[in-house]
C-alpha positions, 0 to 999 in steps of 0.5 A: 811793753804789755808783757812788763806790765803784766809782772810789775807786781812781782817786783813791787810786792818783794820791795815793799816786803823789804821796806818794811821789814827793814823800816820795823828793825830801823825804828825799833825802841827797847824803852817800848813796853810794846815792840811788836805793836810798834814793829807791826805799825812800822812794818804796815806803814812802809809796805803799803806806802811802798805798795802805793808808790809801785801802783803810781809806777804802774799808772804812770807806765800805763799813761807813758806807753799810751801817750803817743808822745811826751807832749800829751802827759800833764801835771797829774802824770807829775804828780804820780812820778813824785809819788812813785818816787816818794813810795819807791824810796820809803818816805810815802807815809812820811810825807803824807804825815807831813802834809796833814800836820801842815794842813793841822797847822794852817787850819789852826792859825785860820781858825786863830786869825777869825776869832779874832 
């Protein structure tokens, strides 16, 4: 298990090379004055959320093969599994932009409701 560790960046880095080659033709606009700024950013944002999503992987496996049995993970080792598997699918950065418009919009309305 040791030795599949070692070499879990390979895989991780040619994937998320392909996510993000992949997210920069998908949302790509002909009406931008700026493609490669816009293919650059798309390109940025899915390989490093994928990035992200492999080192949750690697953590995730690094705690699996450390616990002596299953019992022993808690919800942290939950919560890097659903961000391994939002980054290994592409959606890491999509869902974090989610989350800080949900934030944007619960902040908004608190401040609404104490000003009266």
């Amino acid at each position: 298990m040791n030795a599949f560790l070692d070499y879990l960046w390979l895989p991780g880095v040619v994937m998320s090379v392909i996510w993000g080659l992949r997210s920069g033709a998908i949302f790509r606009d002909d009406k931008n004055k700026h493609p490669c700024w816009e293919y650059f950013y798309q390109f940025t944002s899915n390989f490093f959320g994928s990035l992200a999503g492999w080192c949750c992987v690697y953590a995730l496996a690094v705690r699996t093969s450390a616990a002596h049995d299953l019992r022993s993970l808690n919800a942290g080792d939950a919560l890097l599994f659903l961000l391994a598997l939002l980054g290994l699918t592409g959606h890491f950065t999509q869902a974090l932009v989610g989350l800080v418009g949900a934030i944007e919009a619960i902040a908004a309305a608190v401040g609404k409701k104490l000003s009266g």
